[in-house]
KOLKE-79723 format. One record per residue (C-alpha): y, x, z. Coordinates in steps of 0.25 Angstrom, whole numbers, padded with zeros to 4 digits, always signed. Last residue first. Layout:
REM residues N
YXZ/...
This chain:
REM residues 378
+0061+0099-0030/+0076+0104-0023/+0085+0098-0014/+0099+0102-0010/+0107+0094+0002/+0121+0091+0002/+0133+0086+0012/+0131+0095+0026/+0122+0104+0017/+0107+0106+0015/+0098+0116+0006/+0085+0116-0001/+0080+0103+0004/+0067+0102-0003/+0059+0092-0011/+0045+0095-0017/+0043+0083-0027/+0055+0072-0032/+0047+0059-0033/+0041+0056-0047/+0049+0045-0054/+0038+0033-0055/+0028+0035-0067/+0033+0032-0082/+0041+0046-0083/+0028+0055-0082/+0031+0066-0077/+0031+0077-0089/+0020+0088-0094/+0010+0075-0096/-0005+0078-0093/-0016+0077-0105/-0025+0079-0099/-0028+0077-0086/-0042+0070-0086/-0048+0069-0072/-0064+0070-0065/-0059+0087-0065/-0052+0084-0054/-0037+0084-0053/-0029+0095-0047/-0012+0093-0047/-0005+0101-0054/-0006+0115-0058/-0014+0114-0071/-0023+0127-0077/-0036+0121-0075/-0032+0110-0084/-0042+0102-0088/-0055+0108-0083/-0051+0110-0069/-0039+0102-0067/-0028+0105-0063/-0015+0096-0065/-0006+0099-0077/+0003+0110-0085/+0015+0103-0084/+0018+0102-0069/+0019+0089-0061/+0005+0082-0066/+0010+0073-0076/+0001+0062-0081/-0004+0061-0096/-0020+0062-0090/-0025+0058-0079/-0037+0051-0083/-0048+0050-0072/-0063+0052-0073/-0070+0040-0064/-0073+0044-0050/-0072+0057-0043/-0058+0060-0046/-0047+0068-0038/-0035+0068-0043/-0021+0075-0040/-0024+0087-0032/-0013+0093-0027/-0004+0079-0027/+0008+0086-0031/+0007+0079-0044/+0004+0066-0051/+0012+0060-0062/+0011+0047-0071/+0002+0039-0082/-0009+0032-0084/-0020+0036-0073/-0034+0028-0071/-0042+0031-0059/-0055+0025-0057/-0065+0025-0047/-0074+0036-0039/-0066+0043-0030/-0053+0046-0037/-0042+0052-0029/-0029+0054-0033/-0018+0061-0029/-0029+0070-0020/-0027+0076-0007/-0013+0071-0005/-0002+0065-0014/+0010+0072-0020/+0011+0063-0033/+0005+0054-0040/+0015+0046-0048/+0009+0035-0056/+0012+0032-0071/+0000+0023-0070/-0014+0022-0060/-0024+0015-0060/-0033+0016-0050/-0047+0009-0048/-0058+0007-0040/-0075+0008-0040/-0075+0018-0027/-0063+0023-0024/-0050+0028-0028/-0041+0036-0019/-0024+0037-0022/-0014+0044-0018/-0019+0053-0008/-0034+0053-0013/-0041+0061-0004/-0038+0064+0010/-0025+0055+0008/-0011+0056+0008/+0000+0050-0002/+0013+0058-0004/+0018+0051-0018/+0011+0039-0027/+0022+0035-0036/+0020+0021-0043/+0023+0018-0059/+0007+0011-0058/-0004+0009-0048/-0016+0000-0053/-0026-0002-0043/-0041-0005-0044/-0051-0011-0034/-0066-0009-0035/-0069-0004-0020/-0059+0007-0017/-0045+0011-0019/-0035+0019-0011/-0019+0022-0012/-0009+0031-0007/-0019+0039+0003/-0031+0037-0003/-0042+0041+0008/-0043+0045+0020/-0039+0055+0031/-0026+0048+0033/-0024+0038+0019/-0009+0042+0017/+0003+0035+0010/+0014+0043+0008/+0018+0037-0005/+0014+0025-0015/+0026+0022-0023/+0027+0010-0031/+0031+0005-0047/+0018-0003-0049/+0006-0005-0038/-0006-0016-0043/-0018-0018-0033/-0032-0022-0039/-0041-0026-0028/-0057-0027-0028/-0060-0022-0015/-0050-0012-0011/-0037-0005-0010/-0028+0003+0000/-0014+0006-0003/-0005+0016+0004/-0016+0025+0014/-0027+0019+0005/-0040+0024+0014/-0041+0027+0029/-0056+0033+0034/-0063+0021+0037/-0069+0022+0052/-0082+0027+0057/-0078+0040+0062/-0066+0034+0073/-0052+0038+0070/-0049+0027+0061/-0042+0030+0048/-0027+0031+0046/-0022+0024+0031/-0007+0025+0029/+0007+0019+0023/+0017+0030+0019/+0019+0022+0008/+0017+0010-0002/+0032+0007-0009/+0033-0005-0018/+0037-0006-0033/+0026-0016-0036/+0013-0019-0031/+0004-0029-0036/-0008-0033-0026/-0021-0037-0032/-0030-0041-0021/-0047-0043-0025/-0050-0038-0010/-0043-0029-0007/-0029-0023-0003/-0025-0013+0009/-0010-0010+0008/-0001+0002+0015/-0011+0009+0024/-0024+0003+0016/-0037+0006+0022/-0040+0010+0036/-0031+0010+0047/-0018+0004+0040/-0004+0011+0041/+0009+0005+0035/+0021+0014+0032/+0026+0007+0020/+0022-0003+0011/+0035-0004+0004/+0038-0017-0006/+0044-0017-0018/+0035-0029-0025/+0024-0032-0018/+0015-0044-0026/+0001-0049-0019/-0013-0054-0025/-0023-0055-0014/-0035-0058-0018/-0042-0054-0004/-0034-0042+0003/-0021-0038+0002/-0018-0030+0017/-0003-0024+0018/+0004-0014+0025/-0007-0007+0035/-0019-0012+0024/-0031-0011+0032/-0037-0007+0047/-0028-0007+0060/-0016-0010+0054/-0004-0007+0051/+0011-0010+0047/+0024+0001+0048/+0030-0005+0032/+0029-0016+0023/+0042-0017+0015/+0044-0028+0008/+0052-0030-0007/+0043-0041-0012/+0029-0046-0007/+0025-0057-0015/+0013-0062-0007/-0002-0065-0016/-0013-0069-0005/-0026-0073-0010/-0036-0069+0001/-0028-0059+0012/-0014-0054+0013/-0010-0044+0025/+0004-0040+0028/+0009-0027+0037/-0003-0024+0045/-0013-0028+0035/-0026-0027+0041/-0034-0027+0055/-0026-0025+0068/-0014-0029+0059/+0001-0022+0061/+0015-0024+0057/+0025-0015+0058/+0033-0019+0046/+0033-0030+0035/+0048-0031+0031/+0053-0041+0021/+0060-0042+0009/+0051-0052+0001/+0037-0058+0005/+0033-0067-0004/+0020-0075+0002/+0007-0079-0007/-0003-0084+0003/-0016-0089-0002/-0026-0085+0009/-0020-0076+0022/-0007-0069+0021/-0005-0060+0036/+0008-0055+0039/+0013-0044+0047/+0000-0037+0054/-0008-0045+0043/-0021-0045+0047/-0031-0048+0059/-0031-0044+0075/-0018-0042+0079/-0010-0045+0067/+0002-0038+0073/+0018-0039+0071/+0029-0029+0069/+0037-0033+0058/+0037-0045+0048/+0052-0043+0043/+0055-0055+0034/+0068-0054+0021/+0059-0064+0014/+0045-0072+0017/+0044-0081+0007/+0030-0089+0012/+0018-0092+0004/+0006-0098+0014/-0005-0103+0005/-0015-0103+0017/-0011-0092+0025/+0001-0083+0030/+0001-0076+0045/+0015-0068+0048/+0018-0059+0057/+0005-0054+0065/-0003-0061+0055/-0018-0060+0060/-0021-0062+0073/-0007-0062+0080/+0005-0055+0082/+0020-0056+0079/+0029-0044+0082/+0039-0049+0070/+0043-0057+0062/+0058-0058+0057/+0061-0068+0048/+0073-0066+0036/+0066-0077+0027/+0053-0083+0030/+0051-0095+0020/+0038-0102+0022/+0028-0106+0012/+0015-0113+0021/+0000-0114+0019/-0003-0108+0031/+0008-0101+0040/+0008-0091+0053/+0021-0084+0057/+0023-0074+0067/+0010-0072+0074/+0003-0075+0063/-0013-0079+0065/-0021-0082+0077/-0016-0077+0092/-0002-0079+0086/+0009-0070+0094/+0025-0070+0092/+0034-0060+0095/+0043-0064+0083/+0047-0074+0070/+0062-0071+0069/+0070-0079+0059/+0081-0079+0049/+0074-0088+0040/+0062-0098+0041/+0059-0107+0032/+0048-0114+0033/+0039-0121+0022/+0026-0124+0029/+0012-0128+0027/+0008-0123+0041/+0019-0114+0049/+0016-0108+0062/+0027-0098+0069/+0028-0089+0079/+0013-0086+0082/+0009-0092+0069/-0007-0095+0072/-0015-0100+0085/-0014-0098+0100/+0001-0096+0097/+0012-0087+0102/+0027-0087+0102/+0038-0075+0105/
């Protein structure tokens, strides 16, 4: 329950090597940055700290700059408001390399972007086995912001629930960032839209990607994200950036074109023994880039690929049914998914591929129920 006219509400550490363990940083306001916790150039150890319903400026939680490193472990950064700037939760600015392991990020919001964690100009954390849930914003990345050559590591992390306004629901990343994901889970995170005429319509309801960034996911599940009313509802690219998305599940994404995945102008998708799989208004859609396929299954998407940009190889995938996808001069005879005639389909494999993520039980039903059973069948 403290304030300050300047920086770190509840706590201001400069060049500092704290521990602090078993702790509750709370209530506290900052008129400038961190509410909870501000620190430059310092390597703290936060261990079992609670913070929670900080605001200020930027930072609501937490505000990291200048070289700033700490092992944050076992931390619950909940429910505070960066009520003018970034990083609902915490907010990395310049040089800051954090590991943050085993802790919650949850019901954070930022008036601008990043509502659960926002990292700007050369910040590289290690994010290890956190779950990033309930955060927004009002314009970008409702989970996460990576912007500015920003290198960072998640390792089994879930980027759940989170909503942004505009662009990137789950994660927003630009500017020259490489981000590595591995074995996370990104879902049921969306983009909504403004009401009013002039404003963006919503784009990269999971992941959203742009200017010149290169993201890697590996081993993750992309589900349930939606784009409301826009465009890409699992993942969007635009403005010369690339992504390379392998042995991961895309399932149940929603968009009005491009429910899995969208790619712009000048942009990139790689994509390997991928599952693409019940996805709306178009697995994928390809506006005028380029989409490269090495492997996997897609299905129950309707209609599969939509391109418009470079021609796409598709071939050697399994479509759910042995005699193909449609398509109007391949196979006009196919009863999978529909591609466009700017795809090559053939050959295409008469058995799932093994290398792609097991592919999730389709068309569930309880066909009868008892004290002690009940009888499914797909």
């Amino acid at each position: 329950n403290c304030s300050s006219l300047n920086k770190g509400g509840g706590i201001y550490l400069e060049s500092s090597g704290m521990r602090l363990e078993n702790a509750r940083v709370c209530n506290n306001n900052s008129i400038e940055e961190g509410g909870g916790i501000y620190m430059t150039n310092s390597s703290p150890v936060l261990k079992n700290v609670t913070i929670n319903q900080n605001t200020s400026k930027a930072g609501g939680g937490l505000y990291l700059v200048d070289n700033s490193s700490p092992v944050i472990t076992g931390c619950s950064v909940s429910f505070n408001t960066a009520s003018y700037s970034n990083g609902g939760g915490i907010f990395m600015w310049q040089y800051c390399s954090p590991q943050i392991n085993n802790t919650e990020i949850i019901g954070n919001h930022a008036s601008s972007r990043g509502g659960g964690v926002s990292m700007v100009y050369h910040c590289d954390p290690i994010i290890t086995n956190v779950k990033i849930q309930g955060n927004d914003t009002n314009d970008r990345g409702g989970g996460v912001v990576i912007d500015g050559h920003c290198d960072p590591i998640f390792q089994d992390v879930d980027i759940i629930r989170n909503s942004a306004k505009y662009w990137g629901g789950g994660l927003h990343i630009a500017s020259y960032s490489y981000p590595v994901i591995r074995k996370s889970i990104i879902a049921l995170n969306y983009t909504t839209g403004g009401s009013a005429p002039w404003e963006p319509i919503p784009i990269g309801g999971g992941i959203h990607v742009y200017s010149h960034s290169s993201p890697t996911v590996r081993n993750s599940t992309i589900f349930n994200n939606h784009a409301i009313n826009g465009h890409g509802g699992g993942v969007y690219l635009n403005d010369q950036t690339s992504i390379s998305i392998d042995t991961t599940t895309f399932v149940g994404n929603n968009a009005n074109e491009g429910g899995a995945v969208y790619v712009a102008s000048s942009a990139n998708c790689s994509l390997g023994n991928v599952n693409i799989i019940r996805n709306l208004n178009y697995g994928i859609y390809n506006y005028s880039g380029t989409v490269n396929f090495s492997g996997g299954n897609i299905f129950n998407n309707i209609y599969a690929i939509f391109n418009s940009g470079n021609s796409i190889d598709a071939s050697n995938m399994y479509w759910g049914i042995n005699n193909g996808p449609y398509h109007q001069y391949q196979n006009s005879f196919g009863t999978g998914d529909s591609v466009n005639v700017g795809v090559n389909i053939s050959p295409w494999l008469f058995t799932p591929n093994i290398d792609a993520p097991p592919i999730p039980i389709q068309n569930v039903r309880v066909t009868s129920t008892g004290n002690d059973f009940v009888n499914l069948s797909w």
